[in-house]
ZAMARGU-4260 file (C-alpha; in steps of 0.2 Angstrom, whole numbers, plus 5000, padded with zeros to 4 digits):
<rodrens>
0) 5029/5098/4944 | 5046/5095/4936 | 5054/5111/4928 | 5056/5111/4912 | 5071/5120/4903
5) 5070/5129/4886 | 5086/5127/4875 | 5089/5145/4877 | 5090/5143/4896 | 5102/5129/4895
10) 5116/5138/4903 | 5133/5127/4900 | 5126/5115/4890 | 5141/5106/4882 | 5138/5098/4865
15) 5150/5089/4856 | 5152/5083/4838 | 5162/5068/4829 | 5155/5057/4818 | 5157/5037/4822
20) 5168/5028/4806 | 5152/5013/4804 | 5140/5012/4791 | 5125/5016/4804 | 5124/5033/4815
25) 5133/5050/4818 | 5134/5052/4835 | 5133/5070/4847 | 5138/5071/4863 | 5130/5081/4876
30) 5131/5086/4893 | 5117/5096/4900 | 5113/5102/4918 | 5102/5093/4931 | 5087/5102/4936
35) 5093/5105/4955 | 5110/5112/4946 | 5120/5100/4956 | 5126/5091/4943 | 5127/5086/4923
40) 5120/5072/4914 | 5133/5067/4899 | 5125/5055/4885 | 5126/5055/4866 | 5113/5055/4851
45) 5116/5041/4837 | 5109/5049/4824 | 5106/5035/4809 | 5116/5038/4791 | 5100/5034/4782
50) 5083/5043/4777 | 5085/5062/4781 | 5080/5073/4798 | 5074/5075/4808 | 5074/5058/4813
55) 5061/5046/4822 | 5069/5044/4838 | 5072/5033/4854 | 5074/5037/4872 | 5083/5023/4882
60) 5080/5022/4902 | 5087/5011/4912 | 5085/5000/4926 | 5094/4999/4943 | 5113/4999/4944
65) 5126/5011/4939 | 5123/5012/4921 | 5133/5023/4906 | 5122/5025/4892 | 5129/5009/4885
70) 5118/4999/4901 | 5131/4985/4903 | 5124/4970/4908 | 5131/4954/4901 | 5144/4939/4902
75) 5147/4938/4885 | 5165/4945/4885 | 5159/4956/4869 | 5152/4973/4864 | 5133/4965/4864
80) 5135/4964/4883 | 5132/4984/4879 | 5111/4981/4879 | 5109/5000/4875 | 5123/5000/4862
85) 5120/4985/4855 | 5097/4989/4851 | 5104/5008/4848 | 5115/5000/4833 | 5100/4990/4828
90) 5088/5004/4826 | 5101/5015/4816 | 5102/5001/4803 | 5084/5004/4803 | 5084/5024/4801
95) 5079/5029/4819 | 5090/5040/4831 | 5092/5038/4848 | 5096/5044/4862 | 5104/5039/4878
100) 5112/5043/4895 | 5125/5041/4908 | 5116/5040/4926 | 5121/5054/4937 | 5138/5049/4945
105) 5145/5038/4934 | 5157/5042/4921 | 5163/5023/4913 | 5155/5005/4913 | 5159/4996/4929
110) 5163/4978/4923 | 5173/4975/4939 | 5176/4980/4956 | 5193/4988/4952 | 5182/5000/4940
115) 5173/5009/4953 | 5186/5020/4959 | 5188/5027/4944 | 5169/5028/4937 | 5158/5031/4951
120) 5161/5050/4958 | 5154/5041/4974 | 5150/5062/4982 | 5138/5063/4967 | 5128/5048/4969
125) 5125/5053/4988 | 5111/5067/4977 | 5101/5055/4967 | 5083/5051/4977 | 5068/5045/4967
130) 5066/5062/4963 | 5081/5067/4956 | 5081/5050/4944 | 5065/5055/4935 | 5070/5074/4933
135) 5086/5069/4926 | 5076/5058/4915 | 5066/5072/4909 | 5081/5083/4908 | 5087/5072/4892
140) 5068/5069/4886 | 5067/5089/4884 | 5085/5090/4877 | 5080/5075/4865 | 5064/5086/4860
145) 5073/5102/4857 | 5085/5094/4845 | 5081/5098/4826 | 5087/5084/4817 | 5076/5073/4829
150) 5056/5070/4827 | 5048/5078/4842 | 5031/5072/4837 | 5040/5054/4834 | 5047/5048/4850
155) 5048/5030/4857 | 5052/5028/4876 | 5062/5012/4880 | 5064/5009/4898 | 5073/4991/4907
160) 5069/4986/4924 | 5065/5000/4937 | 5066/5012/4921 | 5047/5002/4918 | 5043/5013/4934
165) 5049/5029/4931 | 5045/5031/4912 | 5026/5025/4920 | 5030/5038/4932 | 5034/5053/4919
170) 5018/5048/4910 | 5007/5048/4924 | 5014/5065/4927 | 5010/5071/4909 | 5029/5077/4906
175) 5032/5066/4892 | 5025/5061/4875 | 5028/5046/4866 | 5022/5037/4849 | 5025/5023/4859
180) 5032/5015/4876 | 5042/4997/4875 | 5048/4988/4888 | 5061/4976/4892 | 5062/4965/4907
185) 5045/4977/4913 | 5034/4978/4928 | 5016/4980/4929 | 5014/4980/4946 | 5020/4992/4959
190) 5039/4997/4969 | 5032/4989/4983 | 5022/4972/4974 | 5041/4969/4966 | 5052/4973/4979
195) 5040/4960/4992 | 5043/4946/4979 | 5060/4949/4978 | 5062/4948/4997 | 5050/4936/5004
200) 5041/4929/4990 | 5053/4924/4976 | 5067/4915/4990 | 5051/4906/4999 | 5045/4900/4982
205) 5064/4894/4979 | 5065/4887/4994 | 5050/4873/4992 | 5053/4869/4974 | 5069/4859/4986
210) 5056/4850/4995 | 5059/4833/4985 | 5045/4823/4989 | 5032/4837/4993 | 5027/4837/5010
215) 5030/4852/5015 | 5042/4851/5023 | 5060/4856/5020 | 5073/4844/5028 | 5091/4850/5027
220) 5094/4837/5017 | 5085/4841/5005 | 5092/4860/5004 | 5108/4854/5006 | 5103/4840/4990
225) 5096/4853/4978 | 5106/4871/4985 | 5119/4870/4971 | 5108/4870/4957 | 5097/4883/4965
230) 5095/4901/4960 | 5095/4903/4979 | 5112/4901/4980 | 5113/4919/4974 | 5103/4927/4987
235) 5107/4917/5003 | 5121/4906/5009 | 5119/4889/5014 | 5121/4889/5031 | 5110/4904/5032
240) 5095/4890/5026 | 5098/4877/5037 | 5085/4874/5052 | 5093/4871/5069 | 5081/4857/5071
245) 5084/4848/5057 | 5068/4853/5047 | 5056/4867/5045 | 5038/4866/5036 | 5031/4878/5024
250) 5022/4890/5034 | 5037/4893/5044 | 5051/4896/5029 | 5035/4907/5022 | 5035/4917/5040
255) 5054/4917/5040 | 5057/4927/5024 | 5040/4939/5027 | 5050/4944/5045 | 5066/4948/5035
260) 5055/4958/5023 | 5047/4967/5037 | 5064/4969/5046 | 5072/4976/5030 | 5057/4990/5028
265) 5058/4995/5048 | 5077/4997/5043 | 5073/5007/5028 | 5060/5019/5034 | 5068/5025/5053
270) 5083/5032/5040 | 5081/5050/5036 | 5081/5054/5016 | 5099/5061/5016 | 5107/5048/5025
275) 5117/5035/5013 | 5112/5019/5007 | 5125/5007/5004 | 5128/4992/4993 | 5143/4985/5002
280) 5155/4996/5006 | 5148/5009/4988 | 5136/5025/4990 | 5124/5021/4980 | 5112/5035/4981
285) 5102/5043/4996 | 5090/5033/5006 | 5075/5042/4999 | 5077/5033/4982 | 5076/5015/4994
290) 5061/5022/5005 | 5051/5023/4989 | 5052/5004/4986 | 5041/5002/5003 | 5028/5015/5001
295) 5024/5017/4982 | 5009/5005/4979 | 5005/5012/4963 | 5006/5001/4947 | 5015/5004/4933
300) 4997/4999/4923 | 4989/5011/4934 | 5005/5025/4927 | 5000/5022/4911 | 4982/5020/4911
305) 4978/5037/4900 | 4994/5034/4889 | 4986/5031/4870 | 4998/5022/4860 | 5003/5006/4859
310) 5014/4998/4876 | 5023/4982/4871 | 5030/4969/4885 | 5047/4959/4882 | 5051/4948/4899
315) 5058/4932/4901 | 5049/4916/4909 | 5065/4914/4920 | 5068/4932/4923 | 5076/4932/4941
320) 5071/4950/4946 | 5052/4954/4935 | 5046/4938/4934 | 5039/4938/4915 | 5025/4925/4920
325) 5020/4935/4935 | 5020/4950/4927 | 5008/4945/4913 | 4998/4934/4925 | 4996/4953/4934
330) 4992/4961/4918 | 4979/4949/4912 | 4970/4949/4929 | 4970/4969/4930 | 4954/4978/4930
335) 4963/4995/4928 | 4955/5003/4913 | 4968/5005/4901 | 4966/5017/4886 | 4979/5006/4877
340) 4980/4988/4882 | 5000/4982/4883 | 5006/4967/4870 | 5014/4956/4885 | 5029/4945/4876
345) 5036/4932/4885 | 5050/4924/4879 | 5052/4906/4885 | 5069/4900/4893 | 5076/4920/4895
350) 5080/4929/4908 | 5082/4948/4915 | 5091/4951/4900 | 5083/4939/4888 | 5096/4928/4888
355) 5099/4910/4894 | 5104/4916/4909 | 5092/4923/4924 | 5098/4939/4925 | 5110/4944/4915
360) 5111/4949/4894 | 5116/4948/4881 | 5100/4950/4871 | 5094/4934/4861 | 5097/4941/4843
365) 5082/4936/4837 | 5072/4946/4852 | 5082/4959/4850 | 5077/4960/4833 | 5059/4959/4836
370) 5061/4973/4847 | 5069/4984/4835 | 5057/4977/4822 | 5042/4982/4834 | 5048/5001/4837
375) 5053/5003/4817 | 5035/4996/4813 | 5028/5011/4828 | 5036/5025/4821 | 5037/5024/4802
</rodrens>
């Protein structure tokens, strides 16, 4: 069980007030303390300047990375590369608070490498496990709750990408409540369905859509032919595709990628849980929140089986990293027995972020409205 903390036991919780010169939200700042006391989560409340509290309210989770509350993730070169920021501003105009969080560890948006010395506390994120993602989670979901301008009985949870999982994951534990759940870029399988596409299954499938006259078999001229206009590029380099023979057939790229699959759990699993794990040369987090991908076969559908209200879906049919045709083709196929079926939304030509782009934001303004639309319909 997580443990909870009453207001009252909130020892050093630091709340700060100013209001935001716009014509939408007041925002409080807050920083509050983890529930291992390691640490503090920081992250503010926009509270709308429109109706009167408490307010109907939003909780924002978000995916993998190393995420402020603003959940940067675009190329734009503007402020709606902010995804969190930009739907938070879209659901003041509409009256609705919400709230969102700075991941453990980092204190500024990293929007390039020379950023990283100065907003990741690199010692901090060497504590985050699985574990220690969803209690800090929870940590702002009970702060949010104890607020008395904000609704507690009128609360939407918004989660992007892995924070599918872990919202699914608080549900299933019975920790949260919500009016409703909404999902960008969502899973409805498991850690361990996602994470086996991503590694063996999404490059294999790259890798014969280049077999230009559908033989099966792959010729290097034809990887070398249709490489630079192939989303592969971003995963492998070329030379690292090429066959020593000149050619390989199907089954033997599909074999190829399954090993490095298999090879990159063995290397997971024989780590203990406090040892780090790396992206490049960067402490990411322990390597007990990257074992979890490997072994947790439960769905997010299976998660949020007993959850009543309604669950909407917004992915992408180009989405690079939850495929939004896969994970509707999983939901229709399911035979969990769910107490509220999920709204699946697929949103031709977007990607990750429901852009034109595979992975990466801004939000398409007219899905971003819809979303915004959808959760003002859900809790007024």
């Amino acid at each position: 069980m997580l443990k909870k903390f009453s207001i009252l036991n909130w020892v050093g919780v630091l709340v700060l007030f100013f209001v935001h010169l716009n014509a939408f939200a007041e925002t409080t700042e807050f920083s509050i303390p983890t529930t291992d006391g390691l640490s503090k989560i920081s992250g503010q409340i926009d509270k709308p300047e429109c109706s009167k509290p408490p307010y109907p309210v939003v909780v924002m989770v978000g995916g993998t990375g190393l995420f402020t509350r603003n959940a940067f993730f675009g190329r734009s070169g503007t402020d709606r590369d902010l995804l969190f920021k930009d739907l938070s501003e879209r659901l003041n105009r509409n009256c609705i608070a919400t709230v969102r969080f700075d991941y453990r560890g980092v204190k500024c948006d990293v929007r390039a490498p020379s950023d990283i010395a100065n907003c990741i506390d690199q010692v901090t994120r060497l504590q985050v496990t699985d574990e220690t993602i969803l209690d800090d989670i929870q940590v702002v979901y009970d702060f949010a709750k104890s607020q008395p301008s904000l609704d507690s009985n009128n609360i939407v949870l918004f989660g992007h990408s892995e924070g599918t999982l872990n919202v699914s994951r608080l549900v299933a534990r019975g920790s949260v409540q919500a009016k409703g759940i909404m999902f960008l870029g969502g899973l409805t399988e498991s850690a361990v369905g996602i994470l086996r596409w991503q590694v063996a299954e999404r490059p294999f499938e790259l890798m014969m859509k280049m077999d230009a006259n559908h033989d099966d078999v792959l010729t290097n001229d034809e990887i070398k032919a249709a490489y630079p206009t192939s989303y592969i590029k971003n995963l492998y380099s070329l030379d690292s595709l090429l066959s020593a023979s000149g050619s390989k057939t199907e089954a033997e790229t599909q074999k190829g990628f399954e090993a490095i699959y298999e090879a990159a759990k063995t290397e997971a699993l024989k780590h203990a849980d406090s040892d780090p794990y790396l992206m490049g040369a960067l402490k990411f987090s322990s390597y007990k929140w990257w074992k979890r991908w490997f072994f947790d076969d439960v769905s997010v559908l299976e998660n949020l089986k007993n959850f009543a209200g309604p669950i909407e879906y917004h992915n992408g049919d180009i989405d690079s990293q939850t495929p939004g045709i896969r994970e509707q083709a999983i939901l229709q196929a399911s035979a969990i027995q769910m107490k509220s079926q999920p709204n699946f939304v697929l949103h031709p030509g977007k990607g990750h972020g429901l852009s034109n782009d595979p992975l990466y934001g801004p939000l398409d303004e007219p899905a971003a409205d819809m979303i915004a639309d959808k959760i003002s319909k859900w809790l007024k």
